[in-house]
LOMINU-788005 format. One record per residue (C-alpha): residue number from 1; z, x, y. Coordinates in Angstrom, 2 decimals, always signed. Example, Ala and Ser with C-alpha at 12.3 -4.5 7.8 and 13.67 -1.06 7.14 Angstrom:
BEGIN
<atom i="1" c3="+7.80" c1="+12.30" c2="-4.50"/>
<atom i="2" c3="+7.14" c1="+13.67" c2="-1.06"/>
***
This chain:
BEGIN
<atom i="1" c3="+78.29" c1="+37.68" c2="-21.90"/>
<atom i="2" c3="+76.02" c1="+34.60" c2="-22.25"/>
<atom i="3" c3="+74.27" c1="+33.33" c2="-19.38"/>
<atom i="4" c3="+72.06" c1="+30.58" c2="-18.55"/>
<atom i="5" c3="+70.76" c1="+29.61" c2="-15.26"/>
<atom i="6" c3="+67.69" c1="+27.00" c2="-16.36"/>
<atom i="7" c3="+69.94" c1="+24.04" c2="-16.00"/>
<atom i="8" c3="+73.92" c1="+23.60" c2="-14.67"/>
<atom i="9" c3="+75.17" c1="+27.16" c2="-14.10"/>
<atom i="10" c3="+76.50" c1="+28.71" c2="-17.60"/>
<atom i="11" c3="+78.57" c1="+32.03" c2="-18.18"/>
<atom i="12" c3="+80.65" c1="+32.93" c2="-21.04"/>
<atom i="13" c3="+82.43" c1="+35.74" c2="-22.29"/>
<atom i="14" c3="+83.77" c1="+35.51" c2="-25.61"/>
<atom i="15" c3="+82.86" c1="+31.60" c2="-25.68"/>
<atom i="16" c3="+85.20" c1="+31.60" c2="-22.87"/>
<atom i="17" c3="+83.87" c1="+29.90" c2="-19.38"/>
<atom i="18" c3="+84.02" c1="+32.28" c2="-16.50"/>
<atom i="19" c3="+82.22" c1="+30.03" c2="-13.84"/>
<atom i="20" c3="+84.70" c1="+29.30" c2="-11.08"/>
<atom i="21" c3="+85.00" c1="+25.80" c2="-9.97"/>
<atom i="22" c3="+85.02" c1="+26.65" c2="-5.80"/>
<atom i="23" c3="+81.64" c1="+26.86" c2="-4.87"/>
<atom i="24" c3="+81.32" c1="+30.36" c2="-3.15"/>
<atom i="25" c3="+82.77" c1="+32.00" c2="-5.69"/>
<atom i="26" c3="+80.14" c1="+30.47" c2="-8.09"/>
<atom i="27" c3="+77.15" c1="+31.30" c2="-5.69"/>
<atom i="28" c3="+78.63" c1="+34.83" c2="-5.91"/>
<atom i="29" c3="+78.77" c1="+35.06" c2="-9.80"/>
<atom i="30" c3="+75.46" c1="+33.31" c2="-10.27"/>
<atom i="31" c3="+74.04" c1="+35.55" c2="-7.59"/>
<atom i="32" c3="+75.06" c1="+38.25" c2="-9.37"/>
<atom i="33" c3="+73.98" c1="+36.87" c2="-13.00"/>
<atom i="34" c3="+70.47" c1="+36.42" c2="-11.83"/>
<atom i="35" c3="+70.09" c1="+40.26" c2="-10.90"/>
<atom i="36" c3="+71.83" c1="+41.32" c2="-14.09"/>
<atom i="37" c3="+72.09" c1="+45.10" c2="-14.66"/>
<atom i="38" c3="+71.32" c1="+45.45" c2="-10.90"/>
<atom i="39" c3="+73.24" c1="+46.05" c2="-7.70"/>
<atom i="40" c3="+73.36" c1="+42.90" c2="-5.29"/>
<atom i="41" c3="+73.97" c1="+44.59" c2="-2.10"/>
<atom i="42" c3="+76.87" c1="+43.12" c2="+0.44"/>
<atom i="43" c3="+74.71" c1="+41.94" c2="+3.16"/>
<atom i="44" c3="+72.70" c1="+39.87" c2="+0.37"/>
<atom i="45" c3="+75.83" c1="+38.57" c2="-0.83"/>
<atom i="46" c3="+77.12" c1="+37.63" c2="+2.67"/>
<atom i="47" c3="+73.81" c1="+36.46" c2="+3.54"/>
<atom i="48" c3="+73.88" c1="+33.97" c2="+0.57"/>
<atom i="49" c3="+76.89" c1="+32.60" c2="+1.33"/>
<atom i="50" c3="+77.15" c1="+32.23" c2="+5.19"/>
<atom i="51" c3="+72.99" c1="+32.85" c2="+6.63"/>
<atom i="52" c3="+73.04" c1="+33.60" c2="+9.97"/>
<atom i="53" c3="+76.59" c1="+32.63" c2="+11.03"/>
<atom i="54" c3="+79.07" c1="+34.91" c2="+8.73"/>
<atom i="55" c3="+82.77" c1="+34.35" c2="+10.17"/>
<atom i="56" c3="+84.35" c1="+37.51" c2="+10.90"/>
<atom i="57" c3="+86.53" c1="+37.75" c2="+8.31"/>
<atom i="58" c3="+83.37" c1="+37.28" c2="+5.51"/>
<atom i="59" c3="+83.69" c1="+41.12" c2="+4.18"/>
<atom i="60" c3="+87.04" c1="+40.44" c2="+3.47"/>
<atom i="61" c3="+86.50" c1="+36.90" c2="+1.71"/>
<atom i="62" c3="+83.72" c1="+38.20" c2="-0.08"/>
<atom i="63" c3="+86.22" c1="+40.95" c2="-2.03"/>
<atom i="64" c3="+88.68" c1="+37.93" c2="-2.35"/>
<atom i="65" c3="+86.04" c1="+36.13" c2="-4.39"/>
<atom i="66" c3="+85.30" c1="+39.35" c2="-6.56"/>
<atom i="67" c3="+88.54" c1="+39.87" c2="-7.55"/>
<atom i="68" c3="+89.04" c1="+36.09" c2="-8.27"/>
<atom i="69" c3="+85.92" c1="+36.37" c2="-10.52"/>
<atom i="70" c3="+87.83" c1="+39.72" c2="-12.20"/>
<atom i="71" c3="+90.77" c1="+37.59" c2="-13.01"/>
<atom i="72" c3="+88.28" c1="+35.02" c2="-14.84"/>
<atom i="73" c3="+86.99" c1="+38.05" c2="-16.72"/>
<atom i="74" c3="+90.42" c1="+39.61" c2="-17.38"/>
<atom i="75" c3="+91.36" c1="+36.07" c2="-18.85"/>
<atom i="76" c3="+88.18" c1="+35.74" c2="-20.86"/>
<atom i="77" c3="+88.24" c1="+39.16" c2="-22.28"/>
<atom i="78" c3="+90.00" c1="+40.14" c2="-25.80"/>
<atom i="79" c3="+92.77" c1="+42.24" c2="-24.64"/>
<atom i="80" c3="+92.16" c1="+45.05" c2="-27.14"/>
<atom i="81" c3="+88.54" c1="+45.35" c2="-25.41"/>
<atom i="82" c3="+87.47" c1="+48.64" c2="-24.17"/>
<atom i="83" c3="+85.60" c1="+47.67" c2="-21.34"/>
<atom i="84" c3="+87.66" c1="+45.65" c2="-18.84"/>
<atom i="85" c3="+86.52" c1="+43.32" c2="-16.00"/>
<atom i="86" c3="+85.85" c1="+46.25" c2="-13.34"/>
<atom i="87" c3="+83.25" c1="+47.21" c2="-16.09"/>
<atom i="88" c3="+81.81" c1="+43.71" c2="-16.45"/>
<atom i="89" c3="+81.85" c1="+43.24" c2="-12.73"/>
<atom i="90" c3="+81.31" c1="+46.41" c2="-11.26"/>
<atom i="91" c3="+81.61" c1="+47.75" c2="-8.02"/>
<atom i="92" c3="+78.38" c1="+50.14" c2="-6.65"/>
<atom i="93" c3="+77.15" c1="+51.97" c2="-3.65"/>
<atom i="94" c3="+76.62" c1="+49.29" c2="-1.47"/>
<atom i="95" c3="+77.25" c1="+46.32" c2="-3.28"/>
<atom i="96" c3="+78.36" c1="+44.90" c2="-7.15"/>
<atom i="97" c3="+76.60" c1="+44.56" c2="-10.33"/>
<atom i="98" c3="+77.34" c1="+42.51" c2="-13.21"/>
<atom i="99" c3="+76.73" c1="+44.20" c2="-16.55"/>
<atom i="100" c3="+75.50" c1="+41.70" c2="-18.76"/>
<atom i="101" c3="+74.44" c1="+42.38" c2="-22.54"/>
<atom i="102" c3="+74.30" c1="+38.88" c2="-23.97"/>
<atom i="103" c3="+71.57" c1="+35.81" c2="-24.20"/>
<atom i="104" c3="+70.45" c1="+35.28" c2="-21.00"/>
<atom i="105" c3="+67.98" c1="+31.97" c2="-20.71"/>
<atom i="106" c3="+65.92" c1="+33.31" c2="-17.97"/>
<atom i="107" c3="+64.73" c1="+36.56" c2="-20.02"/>
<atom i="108" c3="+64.53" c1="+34.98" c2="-23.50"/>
<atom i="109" c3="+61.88" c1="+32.11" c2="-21.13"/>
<atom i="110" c3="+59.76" c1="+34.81" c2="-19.41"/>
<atom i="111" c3="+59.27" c1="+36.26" c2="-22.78"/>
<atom i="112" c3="+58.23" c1="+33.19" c2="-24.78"/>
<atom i="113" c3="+56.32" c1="+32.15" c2="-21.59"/>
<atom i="114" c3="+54.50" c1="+35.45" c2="-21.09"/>
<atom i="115" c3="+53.40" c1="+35.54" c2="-24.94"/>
<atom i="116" c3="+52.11" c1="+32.00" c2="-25.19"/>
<atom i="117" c3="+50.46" c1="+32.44" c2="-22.03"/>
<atom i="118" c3="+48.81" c1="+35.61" c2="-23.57"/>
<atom i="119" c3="+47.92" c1="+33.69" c2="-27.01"/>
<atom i="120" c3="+46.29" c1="+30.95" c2="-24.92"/>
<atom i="121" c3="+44.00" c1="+33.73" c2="-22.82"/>
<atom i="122" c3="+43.45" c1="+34.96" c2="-26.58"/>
<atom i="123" c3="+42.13" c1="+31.12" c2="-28.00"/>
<atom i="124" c3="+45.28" c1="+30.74" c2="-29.97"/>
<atom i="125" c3="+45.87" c1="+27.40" c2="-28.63"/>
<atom i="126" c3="+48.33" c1="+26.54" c2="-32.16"/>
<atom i="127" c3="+50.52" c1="+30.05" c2="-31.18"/>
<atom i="128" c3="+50.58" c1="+29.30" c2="-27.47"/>
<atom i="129" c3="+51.27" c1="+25.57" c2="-27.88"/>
<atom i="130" c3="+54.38" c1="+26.81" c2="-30.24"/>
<atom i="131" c3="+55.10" c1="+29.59" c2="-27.92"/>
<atom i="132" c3="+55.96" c1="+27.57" c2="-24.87"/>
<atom i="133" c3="+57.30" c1="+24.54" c2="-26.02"/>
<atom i="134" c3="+59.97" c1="+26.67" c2="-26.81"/>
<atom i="135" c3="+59.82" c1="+28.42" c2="-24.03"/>
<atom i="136" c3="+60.22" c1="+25.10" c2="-22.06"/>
<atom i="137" c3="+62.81" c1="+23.93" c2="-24.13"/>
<atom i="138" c3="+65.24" c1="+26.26" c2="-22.79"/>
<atom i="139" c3="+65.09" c1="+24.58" c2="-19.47"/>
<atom i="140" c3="+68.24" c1="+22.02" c2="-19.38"/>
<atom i="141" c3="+67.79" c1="+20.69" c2="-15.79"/>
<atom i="142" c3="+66.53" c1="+21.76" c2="-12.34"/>
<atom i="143" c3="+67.94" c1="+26.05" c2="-12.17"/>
<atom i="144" c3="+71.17" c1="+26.45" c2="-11.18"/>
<atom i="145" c3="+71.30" c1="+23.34" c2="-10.77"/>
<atom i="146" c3="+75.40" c1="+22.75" c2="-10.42"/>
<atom i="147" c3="+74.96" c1="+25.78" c2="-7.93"/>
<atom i="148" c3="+75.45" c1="+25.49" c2="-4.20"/>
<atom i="149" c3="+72.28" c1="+27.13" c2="-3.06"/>
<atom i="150" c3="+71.71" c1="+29.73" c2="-0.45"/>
<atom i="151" c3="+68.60" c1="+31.93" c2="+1.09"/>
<atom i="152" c3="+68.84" c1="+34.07" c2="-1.81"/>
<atom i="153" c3="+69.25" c1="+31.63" c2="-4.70"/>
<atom i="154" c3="+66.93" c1="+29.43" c2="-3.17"/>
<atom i="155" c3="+64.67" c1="+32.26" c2="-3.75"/>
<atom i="156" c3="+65.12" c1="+32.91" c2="-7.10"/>
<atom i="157" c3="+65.32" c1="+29.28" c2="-7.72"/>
<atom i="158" c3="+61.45" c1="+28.78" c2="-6.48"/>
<atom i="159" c3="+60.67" c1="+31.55" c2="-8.56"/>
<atom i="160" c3="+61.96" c1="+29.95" c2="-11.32"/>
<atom i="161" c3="+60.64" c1="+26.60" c2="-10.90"/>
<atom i="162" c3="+57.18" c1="+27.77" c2="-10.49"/>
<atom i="163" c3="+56.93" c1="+30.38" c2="-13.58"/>
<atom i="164" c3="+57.88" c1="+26.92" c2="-15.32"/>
<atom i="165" c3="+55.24" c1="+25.06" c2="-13.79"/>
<atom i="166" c3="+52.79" c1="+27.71" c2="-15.18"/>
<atom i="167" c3="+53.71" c1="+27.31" c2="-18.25"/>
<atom i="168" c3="+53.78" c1="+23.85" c2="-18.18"/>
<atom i="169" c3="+49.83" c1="+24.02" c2="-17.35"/>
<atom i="170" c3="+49.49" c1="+26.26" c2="-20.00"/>
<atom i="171" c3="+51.62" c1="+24.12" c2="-22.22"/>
<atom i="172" c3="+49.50" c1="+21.28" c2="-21.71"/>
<atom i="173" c3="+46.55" c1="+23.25" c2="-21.89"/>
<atom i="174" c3="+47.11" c1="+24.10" c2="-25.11"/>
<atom i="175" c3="+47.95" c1="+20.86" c2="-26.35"/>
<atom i="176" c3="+44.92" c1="+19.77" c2="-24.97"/>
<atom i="177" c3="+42.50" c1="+22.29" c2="-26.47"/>
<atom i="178" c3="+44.27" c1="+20.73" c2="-30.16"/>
<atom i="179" c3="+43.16" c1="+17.62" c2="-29.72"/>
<atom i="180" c3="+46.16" c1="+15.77" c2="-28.62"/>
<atom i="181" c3="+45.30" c1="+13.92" c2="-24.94"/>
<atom i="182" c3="+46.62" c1="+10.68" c2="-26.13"/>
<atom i="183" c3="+50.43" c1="+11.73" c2="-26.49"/>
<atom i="184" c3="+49.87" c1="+13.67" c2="-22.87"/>
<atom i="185" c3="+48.65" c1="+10.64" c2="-21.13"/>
<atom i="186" c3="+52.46" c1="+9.37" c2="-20.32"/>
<atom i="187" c3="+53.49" c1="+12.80" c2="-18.93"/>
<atom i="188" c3="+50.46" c1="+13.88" c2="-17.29"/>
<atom i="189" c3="+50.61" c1="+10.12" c2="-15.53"/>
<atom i="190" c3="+54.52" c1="+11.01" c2="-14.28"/>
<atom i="191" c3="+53.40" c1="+14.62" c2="-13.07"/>
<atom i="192" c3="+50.47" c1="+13.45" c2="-11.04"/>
<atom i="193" c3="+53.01" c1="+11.55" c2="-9.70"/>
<atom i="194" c3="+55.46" c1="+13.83" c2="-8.91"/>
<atom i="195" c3="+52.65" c1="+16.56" c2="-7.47"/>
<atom i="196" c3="+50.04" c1="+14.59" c2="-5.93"/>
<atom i="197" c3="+48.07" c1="+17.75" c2="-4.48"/>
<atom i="198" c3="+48.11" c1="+19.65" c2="-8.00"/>
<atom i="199" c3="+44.55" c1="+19.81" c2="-8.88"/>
<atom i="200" c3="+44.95" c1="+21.17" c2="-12.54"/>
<atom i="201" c3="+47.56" c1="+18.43" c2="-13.30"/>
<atom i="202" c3="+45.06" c1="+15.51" c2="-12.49"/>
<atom i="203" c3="+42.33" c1="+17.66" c2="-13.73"/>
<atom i="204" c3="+44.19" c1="+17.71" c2="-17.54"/>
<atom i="205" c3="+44.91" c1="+14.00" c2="-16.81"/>
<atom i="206" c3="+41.54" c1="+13.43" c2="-16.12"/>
<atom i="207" c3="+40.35" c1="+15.07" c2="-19.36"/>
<atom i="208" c3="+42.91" c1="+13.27" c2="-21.52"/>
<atom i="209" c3="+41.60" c1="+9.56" c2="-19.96"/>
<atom i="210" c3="+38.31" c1="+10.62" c2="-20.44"/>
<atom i="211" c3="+38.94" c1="+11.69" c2="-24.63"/>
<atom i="212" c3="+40.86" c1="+8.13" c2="-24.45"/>
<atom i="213" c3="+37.76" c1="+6.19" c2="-24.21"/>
<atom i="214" c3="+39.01" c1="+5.79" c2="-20.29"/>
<atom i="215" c3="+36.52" c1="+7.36" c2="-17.89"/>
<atom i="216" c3="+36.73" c1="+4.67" c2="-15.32"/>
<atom i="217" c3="+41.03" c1="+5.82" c2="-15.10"/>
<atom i="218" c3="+39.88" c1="+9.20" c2="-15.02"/>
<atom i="219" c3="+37.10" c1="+8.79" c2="-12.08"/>
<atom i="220" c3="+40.36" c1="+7.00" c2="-10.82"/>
<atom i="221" c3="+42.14" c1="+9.99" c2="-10.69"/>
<atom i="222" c3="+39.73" c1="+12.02" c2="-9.59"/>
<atom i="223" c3="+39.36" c1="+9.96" c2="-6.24"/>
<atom i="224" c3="+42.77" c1="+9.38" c2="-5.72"/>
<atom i="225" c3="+43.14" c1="+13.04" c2="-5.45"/>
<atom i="226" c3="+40.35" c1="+13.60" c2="-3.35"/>
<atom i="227" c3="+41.69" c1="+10.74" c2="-0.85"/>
<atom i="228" c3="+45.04" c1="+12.73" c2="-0.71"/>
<atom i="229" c3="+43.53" c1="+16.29" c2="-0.47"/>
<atom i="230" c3="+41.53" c1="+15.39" c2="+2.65"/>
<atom i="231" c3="+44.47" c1="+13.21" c2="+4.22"/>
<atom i="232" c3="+47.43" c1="+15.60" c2="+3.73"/>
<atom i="233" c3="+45.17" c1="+18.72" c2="+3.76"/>
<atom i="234" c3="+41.37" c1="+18.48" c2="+4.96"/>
<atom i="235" c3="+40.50" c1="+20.07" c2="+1.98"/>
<atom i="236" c3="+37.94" c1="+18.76" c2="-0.41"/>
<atom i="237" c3="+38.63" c1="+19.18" c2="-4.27"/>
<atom i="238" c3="+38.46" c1="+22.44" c2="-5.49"/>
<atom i="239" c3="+34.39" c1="+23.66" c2="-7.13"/>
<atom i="240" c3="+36.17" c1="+23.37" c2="-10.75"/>
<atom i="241" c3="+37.22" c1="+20.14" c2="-10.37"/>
<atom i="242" c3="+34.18" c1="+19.00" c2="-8.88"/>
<atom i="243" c3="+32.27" c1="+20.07" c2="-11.46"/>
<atom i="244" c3="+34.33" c1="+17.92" c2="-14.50"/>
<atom i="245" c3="+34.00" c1="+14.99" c2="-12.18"/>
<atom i="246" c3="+30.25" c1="+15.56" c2="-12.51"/>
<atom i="247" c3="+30.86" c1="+15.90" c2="-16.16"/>
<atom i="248" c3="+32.62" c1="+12.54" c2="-16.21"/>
<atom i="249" c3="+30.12" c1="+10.58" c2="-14.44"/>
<atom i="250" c3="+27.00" c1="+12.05" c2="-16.90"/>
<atom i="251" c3="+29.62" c1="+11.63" c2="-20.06"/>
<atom i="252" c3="+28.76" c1="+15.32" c2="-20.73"/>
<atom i="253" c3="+29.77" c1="+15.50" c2="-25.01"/>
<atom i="254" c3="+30.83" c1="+19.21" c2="-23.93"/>
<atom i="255" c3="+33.86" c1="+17.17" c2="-22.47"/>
<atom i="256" c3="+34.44" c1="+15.71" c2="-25.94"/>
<atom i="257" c3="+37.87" c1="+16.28" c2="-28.23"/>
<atom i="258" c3="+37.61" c1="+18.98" c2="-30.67"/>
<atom i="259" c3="+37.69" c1="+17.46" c2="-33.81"/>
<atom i="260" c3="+35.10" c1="+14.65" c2="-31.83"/>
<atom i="261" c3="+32.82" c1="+17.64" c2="-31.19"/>
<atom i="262" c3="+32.78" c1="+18.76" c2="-34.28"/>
<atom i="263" c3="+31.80" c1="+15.52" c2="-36.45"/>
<atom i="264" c3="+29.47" c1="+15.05" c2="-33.67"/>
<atom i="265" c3="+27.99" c1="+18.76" c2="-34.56"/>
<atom i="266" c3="+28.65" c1="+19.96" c2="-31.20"/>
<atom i="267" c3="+30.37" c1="+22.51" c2="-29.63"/>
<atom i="268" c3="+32.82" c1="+22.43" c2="-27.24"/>
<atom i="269" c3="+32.10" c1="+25.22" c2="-24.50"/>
<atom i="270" c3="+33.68" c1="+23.81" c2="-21.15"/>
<atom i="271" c3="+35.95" c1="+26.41" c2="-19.73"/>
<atom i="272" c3="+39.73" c1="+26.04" c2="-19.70"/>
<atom i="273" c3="+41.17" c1="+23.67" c2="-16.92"/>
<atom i="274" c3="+44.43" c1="+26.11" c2="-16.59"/>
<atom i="275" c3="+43.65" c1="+29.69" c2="-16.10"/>
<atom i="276" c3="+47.23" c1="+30.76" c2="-17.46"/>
<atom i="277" c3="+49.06" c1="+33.54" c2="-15.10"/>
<atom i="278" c3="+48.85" c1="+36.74" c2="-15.98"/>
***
């Protein structure tokens, strides 16, 4: 079975859909697609799909939408198959598993992720850059995003979204460490945007102005942040970003572009803005 949850909600067996169009029934599946190999227990099930007010009659609608999603299987399937829907969708102590042995979007990201994350650590910005662009690339939309959500999906769904925003940082970390600030400026702008209290966003769009020939943007940035951090928060910016602020101000040439640095015959020693997650 193929399934992919970084974007609308996709599951196939035999190039055959097998997402149900009723919503429950496609919480359930996708529920159960995100803990492949592993038993989703009833109560997490029920717990999705109704919270804190199940009607009384839930146990028995939740079987009613397992054996609708059997039928979808028993449709998909080649009828000479050995295994049959109860062994696709299978019924454990406790709860149901769904036996999945095909691409699966999530696993094939955390692995791309996890090695250009390591290559970056490593000061293979080329790898890493390589590494999770294509990691990222896999990501179609907001997860699940065709998915009515509930406590547990919106779990897994925050999960998601941040293991992407790490490797976005180190994404863009990368990029930045080869020289390329000018083609980040437009997206680094947007994603300041869209997280105003993310200090390593504005600090890598502060360090792309800056290589720009733009300090007076970047010190910009720099106090727009600080405004927002002690409105919304109290907080003052963080030591690290402090510090390249400082750099700014004093043009520091350790703050210059690689290939800058290097006809300038210096060399570039200031530490990585994005400490990629382990």
């Amino acid at each position: 079975m193929e399934v992919r949850v970084l974007g609308p909600f996709v599951a196939q067996l035999d190039h055959t859909s097998v997402v149900p169009s009723a919503a429950k029934p496609r919480q359930v599946l996708a529920l159960l697609a995100l803990h492949a190999g592993q038993v989703v227990t009833v109560s997490t099930l029920l717990d999705e799909l109704w919270g804190d007010a199940p009607p009384r009659t839930a146990p028995a609608t939740l079987q009613t939408y397992i054996t609708q999603l059997r039928r979808r299987l028993a449709t998909a399937l080649d009828p000479t198959a050995v295994r049959g829907p109860k062994d696709v969708l299978c019924t454990r102590y406790g709860g149901y598993a769904l036996d999945v042995t095909g691409a699966d979007d999530a696993t094939e990201f955390h692995r791309l992720s996890t090695a250009g994350q390591a290559a970056l650590r490593q000061g293979a910005a080329r790898e890493a850059s390589v590494l999770l662009h294509q990691a990222l690339a896999l990501w179609r939309g907001p997860a699940l995003a065709d998915v009515q959500i509930g406590r547990a999906l919106q779990v897994e769904t925050v999960r998601l979204e941040e293991t992407r925003l790490g490797a976005l940082d180190a994404r863009i970390e990368a990029d930045i460490q080869l020289g390329r600030h000018a083609a980040l400026l437009g997206e680094l702008t947007a994603l300041a945007a869209q997280h105003p209290l993310h200090e390593t966003v504005h600090a890598q769009l502060m360090l792309a102005l800056y290589r720009c020939g733009r300090p007076s943007h970047a010190l910009g940035v720099y106090q727009r942040l600080r405004q927002c951090l002690v409105r919304e928060l109290g907080l003052e910016p963080s030591t690290r970003l402090r510090r390249l602020h400082q750099a700014i101000l004093r043009a520091d040439p350790l703050l210059e572009s690689p290939d800058q640095a290097a006809a300038n015959g210096a060399e570039l020693r200031f530490a990585p803005l994005t400490p990629a997650p382990v």
